[in-house]
MARNUMAR-173583 format. One record per atom (N, C-alpha, C): residue in one letter; chain; y, z, x; atom name. Coordinates in steps of 0.001 Angstrom, whole numbers, plus 500000, padded with zeros to 6 digits. Layout:
  type  mol       Y       Z       X  atom
     a    A       Y       Z       X    CA
...
END
This chain:
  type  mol       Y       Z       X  atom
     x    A  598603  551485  734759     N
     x    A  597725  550620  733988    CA
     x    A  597164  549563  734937     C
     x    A  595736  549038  735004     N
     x    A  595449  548260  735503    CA
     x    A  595422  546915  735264     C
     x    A  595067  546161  736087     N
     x    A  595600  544770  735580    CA
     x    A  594555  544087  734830     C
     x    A  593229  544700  734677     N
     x    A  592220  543970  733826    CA
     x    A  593051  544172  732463     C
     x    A  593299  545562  732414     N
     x    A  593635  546163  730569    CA
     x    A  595058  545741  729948     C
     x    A  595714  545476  731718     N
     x    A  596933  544595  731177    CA
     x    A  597010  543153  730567     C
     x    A  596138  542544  731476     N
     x    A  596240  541378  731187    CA
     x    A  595097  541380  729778     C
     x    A  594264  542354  729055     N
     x    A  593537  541991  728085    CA
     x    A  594952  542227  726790     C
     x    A  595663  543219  727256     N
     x    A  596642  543903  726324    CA
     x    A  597625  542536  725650     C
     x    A  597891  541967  727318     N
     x    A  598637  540700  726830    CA
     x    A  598051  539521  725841     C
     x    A  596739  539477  726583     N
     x    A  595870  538470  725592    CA
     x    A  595760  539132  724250     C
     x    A  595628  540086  723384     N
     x    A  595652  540409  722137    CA
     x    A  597121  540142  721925     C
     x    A  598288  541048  722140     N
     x    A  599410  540401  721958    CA
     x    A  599573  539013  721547     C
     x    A  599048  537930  722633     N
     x    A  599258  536854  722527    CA
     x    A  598330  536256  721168     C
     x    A  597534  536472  721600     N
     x    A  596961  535924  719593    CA
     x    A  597542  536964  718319     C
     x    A  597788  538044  718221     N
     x    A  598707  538493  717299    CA
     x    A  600278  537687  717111     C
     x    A  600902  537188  718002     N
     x    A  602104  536135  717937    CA
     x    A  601338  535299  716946     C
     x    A  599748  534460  717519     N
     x    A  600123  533312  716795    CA
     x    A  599668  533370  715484     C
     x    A  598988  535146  714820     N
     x    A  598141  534626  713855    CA
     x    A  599440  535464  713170     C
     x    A  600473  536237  713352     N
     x    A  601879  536316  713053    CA
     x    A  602586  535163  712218     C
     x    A  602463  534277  713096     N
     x    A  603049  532804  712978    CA
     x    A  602962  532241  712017     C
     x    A  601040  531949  711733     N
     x    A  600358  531599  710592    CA
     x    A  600903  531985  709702     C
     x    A  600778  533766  709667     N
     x    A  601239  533935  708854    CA
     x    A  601942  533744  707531     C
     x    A  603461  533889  708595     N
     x    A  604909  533690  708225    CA
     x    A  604708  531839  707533     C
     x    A  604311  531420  708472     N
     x    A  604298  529752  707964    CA
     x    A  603498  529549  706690     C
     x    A  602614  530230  706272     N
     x    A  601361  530106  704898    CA
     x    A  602293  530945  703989     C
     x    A  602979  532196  704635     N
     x    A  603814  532507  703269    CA
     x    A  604753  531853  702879     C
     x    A  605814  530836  703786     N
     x    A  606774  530458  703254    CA
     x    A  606281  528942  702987     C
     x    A  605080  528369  702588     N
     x    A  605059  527094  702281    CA
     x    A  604367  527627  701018     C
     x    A  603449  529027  700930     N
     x    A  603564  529482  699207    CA
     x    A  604310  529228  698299     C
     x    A  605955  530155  699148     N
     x    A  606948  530202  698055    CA
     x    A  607506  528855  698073     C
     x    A  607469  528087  698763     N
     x    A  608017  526404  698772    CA
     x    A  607266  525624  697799     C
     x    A  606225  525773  697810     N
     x    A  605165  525761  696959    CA
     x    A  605305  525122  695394     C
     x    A  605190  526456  695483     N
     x    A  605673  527237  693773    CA
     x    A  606732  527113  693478     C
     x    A  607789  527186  694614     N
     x    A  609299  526614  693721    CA
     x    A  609649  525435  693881     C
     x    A  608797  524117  694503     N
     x    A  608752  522738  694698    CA
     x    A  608212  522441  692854     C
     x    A  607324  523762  692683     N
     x    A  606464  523166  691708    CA
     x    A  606849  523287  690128     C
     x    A  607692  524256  690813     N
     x    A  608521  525047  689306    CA
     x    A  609912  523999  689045     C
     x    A  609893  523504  689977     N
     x    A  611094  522353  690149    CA
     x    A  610645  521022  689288     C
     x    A  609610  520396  689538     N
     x    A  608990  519556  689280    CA
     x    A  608778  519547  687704     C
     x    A  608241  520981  687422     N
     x    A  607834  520826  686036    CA
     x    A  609334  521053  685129     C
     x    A  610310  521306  685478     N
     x    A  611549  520788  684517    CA
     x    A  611551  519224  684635     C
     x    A  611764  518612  685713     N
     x    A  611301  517094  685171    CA
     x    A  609960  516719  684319     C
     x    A  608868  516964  684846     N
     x    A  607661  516707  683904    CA
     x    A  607046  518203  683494     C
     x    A  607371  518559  682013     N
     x    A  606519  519167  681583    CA
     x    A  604791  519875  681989     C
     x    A  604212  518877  682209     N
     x    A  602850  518415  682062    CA
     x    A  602104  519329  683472     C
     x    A  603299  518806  684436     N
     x    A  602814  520111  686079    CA
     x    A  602765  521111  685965     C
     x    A  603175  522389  684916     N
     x    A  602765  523116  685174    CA
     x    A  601681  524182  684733     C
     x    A  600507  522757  684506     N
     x    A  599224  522833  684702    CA
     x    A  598555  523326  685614     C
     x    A  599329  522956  686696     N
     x    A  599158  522776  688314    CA
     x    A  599838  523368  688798     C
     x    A  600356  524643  688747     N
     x    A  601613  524910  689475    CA
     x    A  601170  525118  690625     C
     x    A  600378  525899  691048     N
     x    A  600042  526160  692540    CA
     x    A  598363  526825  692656     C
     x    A  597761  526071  693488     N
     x    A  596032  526271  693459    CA
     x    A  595426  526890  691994     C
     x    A  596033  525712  691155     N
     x    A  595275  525376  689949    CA
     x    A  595720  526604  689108     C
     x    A  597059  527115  689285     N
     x    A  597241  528109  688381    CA
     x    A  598107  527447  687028     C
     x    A  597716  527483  686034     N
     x    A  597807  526983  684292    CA
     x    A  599327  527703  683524     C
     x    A  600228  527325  684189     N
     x    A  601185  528120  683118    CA
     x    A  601884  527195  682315     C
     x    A  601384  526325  681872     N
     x    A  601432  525281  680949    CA
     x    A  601879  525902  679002     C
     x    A  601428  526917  679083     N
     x    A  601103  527550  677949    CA
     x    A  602190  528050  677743     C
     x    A  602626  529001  678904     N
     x    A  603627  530188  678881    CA
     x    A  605194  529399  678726     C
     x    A  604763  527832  679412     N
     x    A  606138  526942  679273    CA
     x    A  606693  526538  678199     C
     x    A  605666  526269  677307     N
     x    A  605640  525696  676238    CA
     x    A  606269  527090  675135     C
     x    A  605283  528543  675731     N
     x    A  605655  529064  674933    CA
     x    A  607074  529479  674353     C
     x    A  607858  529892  675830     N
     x    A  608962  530390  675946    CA
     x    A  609898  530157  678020     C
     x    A  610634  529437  677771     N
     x    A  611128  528851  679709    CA
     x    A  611460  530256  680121     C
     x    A  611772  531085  679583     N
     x    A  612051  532241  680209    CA
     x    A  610918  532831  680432     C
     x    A  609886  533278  679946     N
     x    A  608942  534004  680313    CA
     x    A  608362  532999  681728     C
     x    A  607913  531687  681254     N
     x    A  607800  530865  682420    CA
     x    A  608640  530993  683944     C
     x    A  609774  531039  683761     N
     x    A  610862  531191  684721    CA
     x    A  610816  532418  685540     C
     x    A  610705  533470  684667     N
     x    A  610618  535396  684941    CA
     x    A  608963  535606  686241     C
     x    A  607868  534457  685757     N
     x    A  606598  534507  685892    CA
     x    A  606223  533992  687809     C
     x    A  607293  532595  687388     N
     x    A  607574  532153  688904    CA
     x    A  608379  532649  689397     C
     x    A  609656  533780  689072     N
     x    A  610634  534340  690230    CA
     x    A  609422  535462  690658     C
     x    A  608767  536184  690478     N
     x    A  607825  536618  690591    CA
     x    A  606920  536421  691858     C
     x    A  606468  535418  691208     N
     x    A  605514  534590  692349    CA
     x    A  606318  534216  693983     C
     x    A  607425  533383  693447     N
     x    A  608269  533087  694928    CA
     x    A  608714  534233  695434     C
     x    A  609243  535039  694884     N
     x    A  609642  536559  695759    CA
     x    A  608901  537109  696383     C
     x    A  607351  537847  695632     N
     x    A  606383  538263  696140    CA
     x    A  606082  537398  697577     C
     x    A  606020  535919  697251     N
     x    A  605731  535281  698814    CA
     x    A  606868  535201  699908     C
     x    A  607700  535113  699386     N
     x    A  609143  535287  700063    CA
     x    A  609080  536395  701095     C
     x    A  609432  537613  700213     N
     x    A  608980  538976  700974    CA
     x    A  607845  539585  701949     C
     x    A  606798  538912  701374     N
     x    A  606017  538594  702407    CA
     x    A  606245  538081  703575     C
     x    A  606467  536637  703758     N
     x    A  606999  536102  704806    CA
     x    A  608234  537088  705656     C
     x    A  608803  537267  705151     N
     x    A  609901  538288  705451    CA
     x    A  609268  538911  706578     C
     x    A  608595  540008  705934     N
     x    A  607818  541036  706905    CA
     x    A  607315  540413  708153     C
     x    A  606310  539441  708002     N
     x    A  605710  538885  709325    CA
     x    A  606793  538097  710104     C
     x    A  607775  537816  709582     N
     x    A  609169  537273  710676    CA
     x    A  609558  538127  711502     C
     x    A  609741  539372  710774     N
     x    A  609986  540839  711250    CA
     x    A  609029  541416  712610     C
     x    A  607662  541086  712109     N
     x    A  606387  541335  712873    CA
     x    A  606826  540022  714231     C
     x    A  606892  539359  713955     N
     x    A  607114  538085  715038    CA
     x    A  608122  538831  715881     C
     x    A  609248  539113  715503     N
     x    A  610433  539608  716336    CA
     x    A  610073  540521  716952     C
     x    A  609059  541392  716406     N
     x    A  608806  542453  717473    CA
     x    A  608023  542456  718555     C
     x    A  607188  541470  718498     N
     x    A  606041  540938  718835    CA
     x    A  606877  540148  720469     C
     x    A  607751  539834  719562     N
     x    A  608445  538696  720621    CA
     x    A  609388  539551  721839     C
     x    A  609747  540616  721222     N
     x    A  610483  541649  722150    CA
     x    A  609700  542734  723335     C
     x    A  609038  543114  722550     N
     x    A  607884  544119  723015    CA
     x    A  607539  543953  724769     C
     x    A  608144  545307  725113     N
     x    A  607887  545547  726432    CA
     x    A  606978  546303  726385     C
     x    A  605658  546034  727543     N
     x    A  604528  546451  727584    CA
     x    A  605134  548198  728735     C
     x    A  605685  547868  729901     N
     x    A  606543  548891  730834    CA
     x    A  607550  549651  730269     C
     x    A  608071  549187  729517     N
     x    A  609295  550070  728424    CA
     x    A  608977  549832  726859     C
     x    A  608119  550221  726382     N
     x    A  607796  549630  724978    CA
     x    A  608686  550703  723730     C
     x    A  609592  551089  724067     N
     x    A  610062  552201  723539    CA
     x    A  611884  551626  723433     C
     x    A  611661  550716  722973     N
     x    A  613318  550529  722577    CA
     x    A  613634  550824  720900     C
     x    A  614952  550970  720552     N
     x    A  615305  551723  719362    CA
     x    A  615599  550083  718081     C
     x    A  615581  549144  719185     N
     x    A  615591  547527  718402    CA
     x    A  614254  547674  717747     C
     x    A  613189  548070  718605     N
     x    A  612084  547829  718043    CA
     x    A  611778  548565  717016     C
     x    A  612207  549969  716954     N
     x    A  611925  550973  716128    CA
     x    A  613299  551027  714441     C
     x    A  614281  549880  714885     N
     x    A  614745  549617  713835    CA
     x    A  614347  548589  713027     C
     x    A  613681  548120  714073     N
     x    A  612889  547181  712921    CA
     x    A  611497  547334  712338     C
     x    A  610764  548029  713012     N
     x    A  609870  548966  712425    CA
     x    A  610009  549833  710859     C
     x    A  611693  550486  711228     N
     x    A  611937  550542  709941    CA
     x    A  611908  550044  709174     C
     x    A  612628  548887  709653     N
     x    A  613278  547503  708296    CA
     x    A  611761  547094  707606     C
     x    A  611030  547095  708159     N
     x    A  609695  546185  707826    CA
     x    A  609611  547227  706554     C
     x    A  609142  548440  707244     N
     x    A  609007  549439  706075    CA
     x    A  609672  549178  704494     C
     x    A  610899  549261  705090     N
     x    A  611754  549185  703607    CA
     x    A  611455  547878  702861     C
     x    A  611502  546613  703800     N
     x    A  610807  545719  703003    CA
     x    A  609494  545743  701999     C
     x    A  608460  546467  702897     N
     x    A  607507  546298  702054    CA
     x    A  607555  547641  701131     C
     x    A  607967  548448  701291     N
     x    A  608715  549393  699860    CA
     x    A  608714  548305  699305     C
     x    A  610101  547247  699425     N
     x    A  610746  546259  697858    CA
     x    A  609488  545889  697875     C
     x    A  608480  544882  698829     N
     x    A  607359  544220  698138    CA
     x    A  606458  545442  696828     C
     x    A  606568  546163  697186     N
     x    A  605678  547266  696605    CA
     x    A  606267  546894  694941     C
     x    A  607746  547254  695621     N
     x    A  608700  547405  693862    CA
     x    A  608623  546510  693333     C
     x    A  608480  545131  693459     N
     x    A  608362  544039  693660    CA
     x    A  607267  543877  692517     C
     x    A  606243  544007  693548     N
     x    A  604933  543723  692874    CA
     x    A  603928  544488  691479     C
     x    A  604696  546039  691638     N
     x    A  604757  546561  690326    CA
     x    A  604992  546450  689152     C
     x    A  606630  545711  689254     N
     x    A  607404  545054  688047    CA
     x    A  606383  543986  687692     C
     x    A  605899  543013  688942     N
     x    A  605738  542041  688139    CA
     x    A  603889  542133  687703     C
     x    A  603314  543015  687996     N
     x    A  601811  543565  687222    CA
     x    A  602493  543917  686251     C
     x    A  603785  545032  686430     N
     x    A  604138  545543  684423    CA
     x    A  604785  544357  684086     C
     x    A  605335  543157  684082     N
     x    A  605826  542393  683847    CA
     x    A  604426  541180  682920     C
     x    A  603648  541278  683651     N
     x    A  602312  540489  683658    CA
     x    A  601507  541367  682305     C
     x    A  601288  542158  682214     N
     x    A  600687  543157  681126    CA
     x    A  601475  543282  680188     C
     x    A  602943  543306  680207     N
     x    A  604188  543101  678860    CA
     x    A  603860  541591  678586     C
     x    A  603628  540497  679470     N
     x    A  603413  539282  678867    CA
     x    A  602080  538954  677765     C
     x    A  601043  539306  678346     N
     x    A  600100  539530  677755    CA
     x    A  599633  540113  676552     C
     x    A  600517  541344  676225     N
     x    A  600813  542161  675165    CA
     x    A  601144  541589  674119     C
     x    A  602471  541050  674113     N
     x    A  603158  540201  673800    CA
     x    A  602744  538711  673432     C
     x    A  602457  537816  674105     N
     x    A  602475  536449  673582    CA
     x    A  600758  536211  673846     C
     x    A  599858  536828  674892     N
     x    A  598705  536799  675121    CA
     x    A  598642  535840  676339     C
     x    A  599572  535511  677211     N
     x    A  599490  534420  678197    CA
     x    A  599729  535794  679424     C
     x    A  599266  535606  680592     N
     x    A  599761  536130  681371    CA
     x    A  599884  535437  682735     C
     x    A  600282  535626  683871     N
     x    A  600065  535133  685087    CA
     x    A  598899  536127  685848     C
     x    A  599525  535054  687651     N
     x    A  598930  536197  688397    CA
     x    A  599159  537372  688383     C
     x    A  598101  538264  688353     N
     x    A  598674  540042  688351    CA
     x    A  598221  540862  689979     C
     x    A  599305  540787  690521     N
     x    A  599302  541288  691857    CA
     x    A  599133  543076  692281     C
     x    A  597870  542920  693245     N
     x    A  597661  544356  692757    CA
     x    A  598380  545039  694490     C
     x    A  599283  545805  694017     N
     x    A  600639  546271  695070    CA
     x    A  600224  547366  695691     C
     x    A  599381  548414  695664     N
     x    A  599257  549365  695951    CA
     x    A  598884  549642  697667     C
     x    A  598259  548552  697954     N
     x    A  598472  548646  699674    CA
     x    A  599785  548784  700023     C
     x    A  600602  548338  699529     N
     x    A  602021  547760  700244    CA
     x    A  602868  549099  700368     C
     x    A  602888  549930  699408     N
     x    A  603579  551500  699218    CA
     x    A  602748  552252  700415     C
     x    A  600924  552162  700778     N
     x    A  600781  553123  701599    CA
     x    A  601086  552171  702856     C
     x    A  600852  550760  703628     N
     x    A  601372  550477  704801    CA
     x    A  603101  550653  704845     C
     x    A  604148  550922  704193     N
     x    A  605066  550799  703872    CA
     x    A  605301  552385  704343     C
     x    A  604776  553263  704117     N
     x    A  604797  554712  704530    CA
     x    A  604025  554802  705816     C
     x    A  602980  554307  706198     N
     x    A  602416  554137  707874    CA
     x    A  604023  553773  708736     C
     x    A  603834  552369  708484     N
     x    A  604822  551445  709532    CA
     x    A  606718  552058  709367     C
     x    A  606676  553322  708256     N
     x    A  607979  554052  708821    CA
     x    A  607620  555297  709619     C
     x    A  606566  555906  709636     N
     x    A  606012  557264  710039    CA
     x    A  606220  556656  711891     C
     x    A  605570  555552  712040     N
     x    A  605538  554904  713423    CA
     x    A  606547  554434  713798     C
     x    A  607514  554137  712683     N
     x    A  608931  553428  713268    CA
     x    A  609724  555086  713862     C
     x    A  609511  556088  713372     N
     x    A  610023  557335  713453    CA
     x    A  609410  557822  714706     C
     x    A  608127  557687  714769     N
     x    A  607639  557959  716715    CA
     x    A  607965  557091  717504     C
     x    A  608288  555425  717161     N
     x    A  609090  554905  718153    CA
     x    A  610473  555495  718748     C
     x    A  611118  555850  717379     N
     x    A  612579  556381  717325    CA
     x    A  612388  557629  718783     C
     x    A  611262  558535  718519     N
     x    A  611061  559846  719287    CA
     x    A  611251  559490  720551     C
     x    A  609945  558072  720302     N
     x    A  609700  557893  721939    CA
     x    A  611117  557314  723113     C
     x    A  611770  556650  722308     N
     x    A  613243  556227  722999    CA
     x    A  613731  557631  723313     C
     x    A  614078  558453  722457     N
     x    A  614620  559981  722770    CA
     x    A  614307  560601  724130     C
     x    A  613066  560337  723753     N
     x    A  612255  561376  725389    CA
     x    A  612341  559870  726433     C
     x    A  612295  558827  726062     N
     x    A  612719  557984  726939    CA
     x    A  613825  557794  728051     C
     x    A  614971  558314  727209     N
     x    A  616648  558395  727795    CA
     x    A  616242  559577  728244     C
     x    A  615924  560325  727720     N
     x    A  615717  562103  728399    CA
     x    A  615748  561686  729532     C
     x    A  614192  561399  729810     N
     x    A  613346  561069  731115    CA
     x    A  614198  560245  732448     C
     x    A  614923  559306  731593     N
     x    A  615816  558076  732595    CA
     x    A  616984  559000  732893     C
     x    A  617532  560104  732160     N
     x    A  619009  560880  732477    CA
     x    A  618262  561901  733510     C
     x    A  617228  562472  733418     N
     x    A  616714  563492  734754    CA
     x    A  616002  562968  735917     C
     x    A  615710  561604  735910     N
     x    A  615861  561068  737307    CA
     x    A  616658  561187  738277     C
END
């Protein structure tokens, strides 16, 4: 490899770390967020008008604390799990050998990401059918999160965690017939 394409390779790397970062940091001040906010409105009623960028579940509080309660575990998980993943993405990011890029750390976590965003998937299903049973029901609903990316990157990023897996294989091969 030459050193123009290396050093461009590194420079993408290097802004993928930081927009990684972002990421991870915008998802977990979501779920801080929303459960700062869900906190708040057991002391005052009246916040959760406001729960988070002007979302109104004022109604659903009043109607019933459980549906309210069910609406925000919801919300904080979905962002939770999120964050999750791009921590995941950071770690790899942070490991990643450009000369040996083929370690089985990396490709287990390749997995892990996967399975995570499986749960986000499962996750986010329940709480669209969760969101449409509310609605049904009392006529209030929340956000309705639409999940269906998350099941097909969730099947990519294990298909690739599985050619990482390969590439270590033929890796050791290669290093034992030296």
């Amino acid at each position: 490899m030459n050193t123009k394409s290396n050093s461009r390779t590194w420079q993408i790397l290097t802004v993928m770390r930081i927009l990684a970062w972002v990421a991870f940091i915008g998802y977990m001040i979501e779920a801080g967020a929303v459960l700062f906010s869900y906190g708040v409105s057991w002391l005052n009623p009246e916040s959760a008008k406001n729960l988070y960028k002007g979302l109104n579940l004022n109604d659903l509080r009043q109607l019933n604390v459980w549906y309210y309660t069910n609406a925000v575990t919801f919300m904080v998980s979905l962002s939770a799990l999120k964050a999750f993943v791009w921590y995941l993405v950071i770690k790899i990011l942070l490991k990643i050998n450009l000369t040996n890029p083929f370690k089985m750390e990396v490709a287990n976590t390749l997995e892990r990401i996967s399975y995570v965003l499986f749960g986000t998937w499962i996750v986010g299903m329940l709480s669209s059918a969760y969101s449409a049973w509310l609605m049904k029901t009392t006529g209030q609903t929340f956000v309705n999160y639409v999940s269906g990316e998350f099941i097909f990157v969730a099947g990519l990023v294990f298909i690739i965690s599985q050619v990482f897996k390969r590439g270590v294989e033929i890796q050791s091969e290669n290093e034992l017939t030296v």
